[in-house]
C-alpha positions as CSV (number, residue, x, y, z in Angstrom):
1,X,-28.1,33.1,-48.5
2,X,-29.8,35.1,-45.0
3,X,-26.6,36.0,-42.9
4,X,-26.5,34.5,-39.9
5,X,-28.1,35.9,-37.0
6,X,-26.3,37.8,-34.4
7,X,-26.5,34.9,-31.8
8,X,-25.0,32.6,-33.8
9,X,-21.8,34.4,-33.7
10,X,-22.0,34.7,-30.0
11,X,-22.1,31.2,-29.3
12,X,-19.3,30.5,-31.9
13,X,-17.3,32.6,-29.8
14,X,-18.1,31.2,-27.1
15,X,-17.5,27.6,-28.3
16,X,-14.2,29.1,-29.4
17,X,-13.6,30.0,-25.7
18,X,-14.6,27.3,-24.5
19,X,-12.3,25.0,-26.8
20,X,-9.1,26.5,-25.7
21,X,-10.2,27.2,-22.3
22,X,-10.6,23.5,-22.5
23,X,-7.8,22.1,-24.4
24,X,-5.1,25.1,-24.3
25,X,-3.0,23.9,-21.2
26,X,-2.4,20.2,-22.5
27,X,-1.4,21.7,-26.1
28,X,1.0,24.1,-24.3
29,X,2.4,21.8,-22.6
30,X,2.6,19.8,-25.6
31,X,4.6,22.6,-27.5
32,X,7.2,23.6,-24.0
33,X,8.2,19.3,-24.1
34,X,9.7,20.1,-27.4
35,X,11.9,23.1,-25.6
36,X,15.8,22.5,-26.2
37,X,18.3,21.1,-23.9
38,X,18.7,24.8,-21.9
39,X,15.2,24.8,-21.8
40,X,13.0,26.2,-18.7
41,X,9.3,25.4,-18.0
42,X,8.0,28.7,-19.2
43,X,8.1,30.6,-22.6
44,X,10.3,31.9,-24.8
45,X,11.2,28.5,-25.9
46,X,14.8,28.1,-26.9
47,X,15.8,25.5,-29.0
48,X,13.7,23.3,-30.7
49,X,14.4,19.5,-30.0
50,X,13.2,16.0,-28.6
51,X,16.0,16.0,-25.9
52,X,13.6,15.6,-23.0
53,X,11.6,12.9,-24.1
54,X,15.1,11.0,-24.5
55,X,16.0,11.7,-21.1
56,X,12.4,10.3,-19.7
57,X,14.1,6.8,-21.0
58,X,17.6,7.7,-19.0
59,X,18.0,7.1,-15.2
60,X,16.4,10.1,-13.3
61,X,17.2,11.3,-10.5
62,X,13.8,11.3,-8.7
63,X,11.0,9.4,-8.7
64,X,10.2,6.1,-11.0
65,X,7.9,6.8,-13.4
66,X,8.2,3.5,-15.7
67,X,7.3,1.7,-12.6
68,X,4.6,3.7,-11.8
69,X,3.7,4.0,-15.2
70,X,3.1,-0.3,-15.2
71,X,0.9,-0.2,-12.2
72,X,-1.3,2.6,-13.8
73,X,-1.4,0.2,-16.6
74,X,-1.8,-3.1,-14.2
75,X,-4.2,-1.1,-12.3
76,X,-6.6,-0.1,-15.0
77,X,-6.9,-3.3,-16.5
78,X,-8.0,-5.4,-13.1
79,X,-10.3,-2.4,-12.9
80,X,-11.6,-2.3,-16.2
81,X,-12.1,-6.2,-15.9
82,X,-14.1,-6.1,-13.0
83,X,-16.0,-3.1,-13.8
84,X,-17.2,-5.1,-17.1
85,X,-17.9,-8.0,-15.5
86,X,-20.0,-6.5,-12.3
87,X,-21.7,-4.3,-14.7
88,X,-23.1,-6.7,-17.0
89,X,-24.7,-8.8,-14.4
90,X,-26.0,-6.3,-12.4
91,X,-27.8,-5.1,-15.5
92,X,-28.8,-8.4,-16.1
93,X,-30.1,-8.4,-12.9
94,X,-31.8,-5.1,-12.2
95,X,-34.0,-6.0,-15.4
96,X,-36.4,-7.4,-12.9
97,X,-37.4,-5.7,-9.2
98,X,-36.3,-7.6,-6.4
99,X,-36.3,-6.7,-2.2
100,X,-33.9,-4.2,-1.2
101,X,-33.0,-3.4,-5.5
102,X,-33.8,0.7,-5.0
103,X,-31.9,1.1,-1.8
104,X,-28.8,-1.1,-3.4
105,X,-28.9,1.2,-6.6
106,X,-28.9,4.2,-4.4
107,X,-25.8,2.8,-1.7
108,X,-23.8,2.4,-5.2
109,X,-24.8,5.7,-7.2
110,X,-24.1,7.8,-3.5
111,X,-20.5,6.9,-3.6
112,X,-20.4,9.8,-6.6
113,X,-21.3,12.4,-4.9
114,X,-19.2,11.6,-1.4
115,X,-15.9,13.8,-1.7
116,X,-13.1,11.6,-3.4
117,X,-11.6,12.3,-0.1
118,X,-13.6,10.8,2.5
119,X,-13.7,7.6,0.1
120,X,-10.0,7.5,0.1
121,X,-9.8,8.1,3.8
122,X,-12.3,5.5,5.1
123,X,-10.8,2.7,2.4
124,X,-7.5,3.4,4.1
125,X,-8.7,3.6,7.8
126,X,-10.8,0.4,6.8
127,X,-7.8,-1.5,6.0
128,X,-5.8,-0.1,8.6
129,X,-7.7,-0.9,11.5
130,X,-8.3,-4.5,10.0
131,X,-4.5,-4.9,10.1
132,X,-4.5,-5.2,6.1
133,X,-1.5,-4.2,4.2
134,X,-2.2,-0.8,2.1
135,X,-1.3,-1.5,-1.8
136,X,-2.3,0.2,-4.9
137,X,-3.6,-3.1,-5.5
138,X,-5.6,-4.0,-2.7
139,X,-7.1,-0.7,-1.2
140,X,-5.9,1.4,-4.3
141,X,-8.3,-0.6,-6.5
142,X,-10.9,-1.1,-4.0
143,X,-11.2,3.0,-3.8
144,X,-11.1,3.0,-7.5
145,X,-13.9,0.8,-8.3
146,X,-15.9,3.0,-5.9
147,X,-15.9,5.4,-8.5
148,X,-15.6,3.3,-12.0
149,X,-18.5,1.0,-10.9
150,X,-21.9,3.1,-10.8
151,X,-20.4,4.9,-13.9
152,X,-20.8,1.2,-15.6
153,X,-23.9,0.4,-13.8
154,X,-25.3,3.5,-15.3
155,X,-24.5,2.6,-18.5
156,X,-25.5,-1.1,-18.4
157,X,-28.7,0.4,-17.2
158,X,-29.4,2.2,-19.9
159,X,-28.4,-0.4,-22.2
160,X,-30.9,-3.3,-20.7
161,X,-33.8,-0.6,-20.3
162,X,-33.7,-0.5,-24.1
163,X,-32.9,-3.9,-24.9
164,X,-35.5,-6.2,-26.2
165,X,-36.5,-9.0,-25.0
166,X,-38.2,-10.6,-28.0
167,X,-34.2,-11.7,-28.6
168,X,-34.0,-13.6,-25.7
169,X,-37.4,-15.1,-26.3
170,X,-37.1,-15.7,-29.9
171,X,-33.5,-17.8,-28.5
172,X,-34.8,-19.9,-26.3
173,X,-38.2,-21.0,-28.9
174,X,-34.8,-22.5,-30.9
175,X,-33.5,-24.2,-27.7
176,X,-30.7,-22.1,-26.3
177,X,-30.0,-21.8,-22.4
178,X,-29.6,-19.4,-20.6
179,X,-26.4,-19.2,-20.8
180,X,-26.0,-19.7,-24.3
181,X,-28.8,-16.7,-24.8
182,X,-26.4,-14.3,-22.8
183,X,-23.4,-15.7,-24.6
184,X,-24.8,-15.6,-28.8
185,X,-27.3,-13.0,-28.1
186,X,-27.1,-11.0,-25.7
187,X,-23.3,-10.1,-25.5
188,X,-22.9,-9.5,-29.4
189,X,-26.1,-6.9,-29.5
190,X,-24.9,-4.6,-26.1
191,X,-20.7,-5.7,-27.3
192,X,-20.2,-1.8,-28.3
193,X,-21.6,-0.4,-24.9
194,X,-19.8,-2.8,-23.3
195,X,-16.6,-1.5,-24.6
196,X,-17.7,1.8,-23.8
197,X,-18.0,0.5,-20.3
198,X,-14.6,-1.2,-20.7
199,X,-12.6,2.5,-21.9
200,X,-14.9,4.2,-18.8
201,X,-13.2,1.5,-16.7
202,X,-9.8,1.7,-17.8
203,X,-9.3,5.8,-18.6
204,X,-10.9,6.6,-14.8
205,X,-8.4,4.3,-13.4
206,X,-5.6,5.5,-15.2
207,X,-5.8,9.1,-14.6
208,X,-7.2,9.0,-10.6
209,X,-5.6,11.1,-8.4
210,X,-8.0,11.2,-5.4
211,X,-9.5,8.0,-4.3
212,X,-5.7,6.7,-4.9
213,X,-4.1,9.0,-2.7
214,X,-4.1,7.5,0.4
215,X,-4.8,4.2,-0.6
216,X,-1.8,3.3,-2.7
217,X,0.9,2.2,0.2
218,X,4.4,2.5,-0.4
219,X,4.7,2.3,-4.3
220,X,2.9,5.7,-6.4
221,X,0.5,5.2,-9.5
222,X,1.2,7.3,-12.3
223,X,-0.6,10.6,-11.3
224,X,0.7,10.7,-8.2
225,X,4.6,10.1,-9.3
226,X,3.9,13.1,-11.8
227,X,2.1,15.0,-8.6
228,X,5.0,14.3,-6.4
229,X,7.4,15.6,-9.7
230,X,5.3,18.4,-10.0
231,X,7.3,19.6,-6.5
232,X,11.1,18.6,-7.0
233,X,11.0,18.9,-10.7
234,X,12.1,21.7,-12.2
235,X,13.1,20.3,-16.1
236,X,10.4,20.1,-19.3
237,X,11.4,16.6,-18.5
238,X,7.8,16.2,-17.1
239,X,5.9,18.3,-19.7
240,X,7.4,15.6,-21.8
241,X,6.0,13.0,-20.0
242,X,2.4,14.4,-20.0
243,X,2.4,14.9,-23.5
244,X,3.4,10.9,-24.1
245,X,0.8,9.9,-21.2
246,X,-1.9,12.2,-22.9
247,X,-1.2,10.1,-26.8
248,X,-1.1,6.9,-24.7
249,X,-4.8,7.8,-23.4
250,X,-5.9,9.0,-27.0
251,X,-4.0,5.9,-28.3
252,X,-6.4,3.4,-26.1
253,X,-9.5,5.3,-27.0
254,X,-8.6,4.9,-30.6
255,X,-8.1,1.3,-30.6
256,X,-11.2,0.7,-28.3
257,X,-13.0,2.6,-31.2
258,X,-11.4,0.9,-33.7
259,X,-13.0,-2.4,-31.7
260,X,-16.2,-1.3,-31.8
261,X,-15.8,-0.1,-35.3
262,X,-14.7,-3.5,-36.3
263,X,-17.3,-5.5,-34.3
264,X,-20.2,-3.1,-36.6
265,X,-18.4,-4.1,-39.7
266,X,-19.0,-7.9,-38.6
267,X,-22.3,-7.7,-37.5
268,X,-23.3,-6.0,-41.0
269,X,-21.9,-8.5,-42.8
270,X,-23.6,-11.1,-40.8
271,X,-26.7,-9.1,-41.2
272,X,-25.9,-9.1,-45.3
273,X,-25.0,-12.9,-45.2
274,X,-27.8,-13.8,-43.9
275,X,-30.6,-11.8,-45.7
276,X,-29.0,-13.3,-48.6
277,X,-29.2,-17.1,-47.3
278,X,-25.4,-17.5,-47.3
């Protein structure tokens, strides 16, 4: 076997690096929720226990973070829904040119590169000056989907630049609408990218700090309760917290792979079924 070439080793390293660099704060944060009840927010850890994540389920003294916790959770779902929904048909749509398509696909993707900022700012001047209440679910999640949407159009995109039409075609020689085409067809062969768009929707929601800043009124979304803990908190009460809202987020990745895992498994057996006449 030729050793390995001198390179090889660099970039190891520097993947190395790169992985801790990357992943080192939320693991030490990880290890300093387990500190004991004397515990401080820094090493040398002392005492080893799961006190603090006992007292996350007590009455605290600041803040509310179940309740902010549930409109995270409320929020991400209405912006997951839409994100789906307004995604899919404006794929469906942008299949074929139309009058004013390129400057409407440019006015959505711009709305990435303004500072997260000036978004949150002129959402909440908007609504201001209109005389409309600011609430995390009015103006919060009209400044979110400023930043879930193109993400979804992107991806949708994609998906329908690839997709083949002969499907469709092949659908409607049997006598299917149009409807019934999107609904049998077209939905079950783009299902795992739409779930892809569904997690993009859901896991940018959850975890925005910006474009919910100014726009969430009187009642705090989850990162800005742990922001605002981050200043008055001085306990590994909140390292404890971070570490249960970080397995929440890998536990709603896992079940939307398990979803798309499960949706292949039934498409292959339909595929076997069928090739053997069943």
């Amino acid at each position: 076997m030729e050793p390995r070439p001198a390179s090889f080793w660099w970039l190891t390293a520097f993947f190395v690096l790169f992985v801790v660099f990357l992943y080192g704060p939320t693991i030490t944060i990880g290890i300093l929720s387990f500190q004991g009840p004397e515990g401080g927010l820094t090493f040398p850890m002392r005492g080893v226990s799961t006190y603090w994540f006992h007292n996350l389920f007590e009455q605290q003294a600041v803040g509310d973070i179940w309740g902010s916790w549930r409109r995270s959770f409320i929020l991400g779902l209405m912006v997951m829904v839409v994100t789906v929904v307004v995604s899919i048909m404006a794929g469906l749509a942008f299949r074929t040119r139309f009058r004013g398509s390129g400057v409407l696909f440019y006015l959505t993707m711009a709305s990435l590169v303004i500072p997260s900022i000036l978004i949150t700012l002129g959402v909440g001047r908007l609504f201001d000056q209109t005389g409309l209440k600011i609430h995390w679910a009015t103006s919060g999640f009209g400044s979110q989907l400023t930043w879930t949407l193109p993400f979804g159009l992107l991806v949708m995109f994609a998906v329908f630049n690839r997709f083949d039409k002969r499907y469709e075609e092949a659908a409607r020689d049997q006598g299917a609408s149009d409807w019934q085409t999107i609904r049998h067809v077209v939905l079950p062969i783009i299902a795992p990218s739409v779930i892809g768009v569904a997690l993009f929707g859901f896991s940018l929601s959850y975890d925005e700090f910006a474009r919910t800043q100014m726009t969430a009124g009187s009642y705090n979304t989850l990162p800005l309760e742990i922001f605002g803990m981050t200043t008055n908190v001085t306990k590994p009460v909140i390292f404890a917290l971070g570490t249960l809202t970080t397995v929440f987020s890998f536990a709603v990745i896992g079940v939307f792979l398990a979803t798309v895992w499960i949706l292949r498994q039934r498409r292959l057996r339909q595929g076997s079924d069928a090739g053997r006449g069943v």
